[in-house]
C-alpha positions in Angstrom: 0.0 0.0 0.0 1.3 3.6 -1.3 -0.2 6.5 0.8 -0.2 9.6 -1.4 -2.1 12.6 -2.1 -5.6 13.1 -3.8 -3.8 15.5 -6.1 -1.9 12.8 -7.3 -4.8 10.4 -8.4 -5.2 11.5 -11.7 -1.5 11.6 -12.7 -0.2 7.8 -11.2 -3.9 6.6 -13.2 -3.0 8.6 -16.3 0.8 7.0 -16.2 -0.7 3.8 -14.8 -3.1 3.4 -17.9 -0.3 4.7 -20.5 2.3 2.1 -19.3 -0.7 -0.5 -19.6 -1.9 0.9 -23.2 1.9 0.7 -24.4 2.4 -2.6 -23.4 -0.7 -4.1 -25.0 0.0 -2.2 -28.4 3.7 -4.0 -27.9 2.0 -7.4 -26.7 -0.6 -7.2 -30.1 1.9 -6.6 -32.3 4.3 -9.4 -31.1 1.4 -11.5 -31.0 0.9 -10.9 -34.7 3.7 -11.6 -36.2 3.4 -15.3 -34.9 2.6 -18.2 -37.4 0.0 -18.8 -35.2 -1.7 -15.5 -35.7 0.1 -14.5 -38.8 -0.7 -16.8 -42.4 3.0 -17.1 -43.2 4.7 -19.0 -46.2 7.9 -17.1 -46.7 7.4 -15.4 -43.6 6.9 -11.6 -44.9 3.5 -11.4 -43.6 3.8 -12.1 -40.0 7.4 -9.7 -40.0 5.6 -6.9 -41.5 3.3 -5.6 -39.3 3.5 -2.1 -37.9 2.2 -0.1 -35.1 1.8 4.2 -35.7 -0.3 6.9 -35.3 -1.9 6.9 -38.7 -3.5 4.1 -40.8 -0.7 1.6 -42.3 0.0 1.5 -45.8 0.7 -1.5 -47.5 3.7 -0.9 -49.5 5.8 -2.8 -49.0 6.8 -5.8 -51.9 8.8 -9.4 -51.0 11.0 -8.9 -54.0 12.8 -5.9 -52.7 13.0 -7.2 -48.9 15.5 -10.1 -48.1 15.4 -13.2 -47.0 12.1 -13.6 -48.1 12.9 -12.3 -52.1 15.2 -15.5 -51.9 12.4 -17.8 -50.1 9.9 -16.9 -52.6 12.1 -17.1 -55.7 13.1 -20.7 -54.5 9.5 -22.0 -53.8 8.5 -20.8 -56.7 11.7 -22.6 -58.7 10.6 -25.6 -56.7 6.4 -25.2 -57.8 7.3 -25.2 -61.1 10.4 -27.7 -61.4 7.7 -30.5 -59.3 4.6 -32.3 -61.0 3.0 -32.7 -57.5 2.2 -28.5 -56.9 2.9 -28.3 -53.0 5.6 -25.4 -53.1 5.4 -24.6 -49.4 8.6 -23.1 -48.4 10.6 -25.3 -45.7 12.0 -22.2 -44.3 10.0 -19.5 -43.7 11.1 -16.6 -41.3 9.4 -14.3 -39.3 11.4 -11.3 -38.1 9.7 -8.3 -37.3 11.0 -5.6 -39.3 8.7 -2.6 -37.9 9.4 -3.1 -34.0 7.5 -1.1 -31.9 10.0 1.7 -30.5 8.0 4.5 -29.6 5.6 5.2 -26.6 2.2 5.8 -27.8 -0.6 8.4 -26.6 -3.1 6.5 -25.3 -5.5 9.8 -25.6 -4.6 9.2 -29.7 -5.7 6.7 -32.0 -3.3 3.9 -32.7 -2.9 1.7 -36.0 -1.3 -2.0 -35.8 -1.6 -2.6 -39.4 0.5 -4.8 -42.5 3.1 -3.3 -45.0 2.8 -6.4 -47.2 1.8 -4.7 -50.5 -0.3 -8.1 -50.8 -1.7 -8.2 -46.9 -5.2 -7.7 -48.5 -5.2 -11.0 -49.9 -3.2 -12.2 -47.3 -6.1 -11.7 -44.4 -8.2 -13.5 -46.2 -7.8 -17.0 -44.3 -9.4 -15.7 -41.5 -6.5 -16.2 -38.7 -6.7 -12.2 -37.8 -10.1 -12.8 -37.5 -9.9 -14.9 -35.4 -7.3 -13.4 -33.1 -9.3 -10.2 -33.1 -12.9 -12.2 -32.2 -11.1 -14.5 -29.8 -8.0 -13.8 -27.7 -7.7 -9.8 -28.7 -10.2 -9.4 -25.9 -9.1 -11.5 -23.5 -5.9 -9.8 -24.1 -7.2 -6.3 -23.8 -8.6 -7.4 -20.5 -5.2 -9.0 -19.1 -3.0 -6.0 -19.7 -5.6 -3.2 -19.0 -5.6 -4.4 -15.3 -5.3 -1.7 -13.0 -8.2 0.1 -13.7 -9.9 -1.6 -11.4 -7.6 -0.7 -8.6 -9.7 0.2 -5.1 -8.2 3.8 -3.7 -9.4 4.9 -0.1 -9.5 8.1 1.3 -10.4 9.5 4.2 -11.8 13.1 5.1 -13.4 13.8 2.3 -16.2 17.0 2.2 -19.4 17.2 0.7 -21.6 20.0 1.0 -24.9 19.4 -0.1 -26.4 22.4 0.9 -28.7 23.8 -1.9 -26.1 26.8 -2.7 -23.3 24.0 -3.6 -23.7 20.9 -5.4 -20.2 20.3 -6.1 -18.0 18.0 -4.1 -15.6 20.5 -2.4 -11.8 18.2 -2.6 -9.2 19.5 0.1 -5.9 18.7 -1.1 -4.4 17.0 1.7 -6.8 14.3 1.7 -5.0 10.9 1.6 -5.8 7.8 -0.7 -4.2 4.6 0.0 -4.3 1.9 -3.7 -5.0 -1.2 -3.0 
């Protein structure tokens, strides 16, 4: 238990739900570039996913970004060279090229989106729907935890005479989080 001041209630919840809000964008992200979350085949998709203040532009194309130019090129050698047409690369790497560095406003809109020029396509097997109708929220829930936190004061004044309606704060009142 932490005694402190009622003035300092909003600021510890403000930095309390900032430090909360900046780990869950970093524990999404991380969590998307999984296979498990992620399709992957060379591996671009799941290492391509990027966090920002603005909406994410897929621009991004495999042929320009390494290892994954020379994954693709040798599946594809592979699929053709083969009469039976399973080309799934053996060796697929996920490497997250857009970490997340950057603390994040939680006041502000945040976008956790995919720079794969092809991502469109890409989200069409359904595993990001998944994660975002399944474990997303569960997730939220996890991280987001001290919201709930019980504080306690003591000596607080209320006047509720008809000429003040307001509750009238003193600003040595205590709180003690629980």
């Amino acid at each position: 238990m932490v005694a402190r001041t009622l003035r300092d209630l909003p600021k510890d919840l403000d930095k309390q739900i900032s430090r909360d809000f900046n780990a869950l964008i970093k524990k999404v992200h991380r969590t998307l570039s999984t296979k498990k979350h992620s399709p992957v085949y060379t591996g671009f998709f799941a290492s391509s996913w990027q966090a920002q203040g603005s909406p994410v532009k897929a621009t991004d194309f495999i042929q320009q970004n390494q290892p994954w130019a020379g994954i693709k090129r040798e599946a594809t050698r592979m699929f053709l060279a083969s009469s039976v047409k399973e080309n799934r690369p053996k060796n697929p790497v996920i490497q997250p090229r857009y970490p997340v560095k950057r603390a994040f406003n939680y006041k502000r809109a945040v976008y956790i989106g995919n720079k794969a020029e092809y991502s469109i396509y890409a989200l069409e097997g359904g595993k990001l729907q998944m994660f975002i109708q399944g474990s997303l929220g569960k997730m939220i829930s996890q991280t987001m935890t001290d919201k709930g936190k019980l504080f306690l004061g003591g000596s607080t004044t209320f006047n509720n005479s008809p000429t003040s309606t307001r509750t009238q704060r003193n600003p040595s009142i205590k709180y003690t989080e629980f």
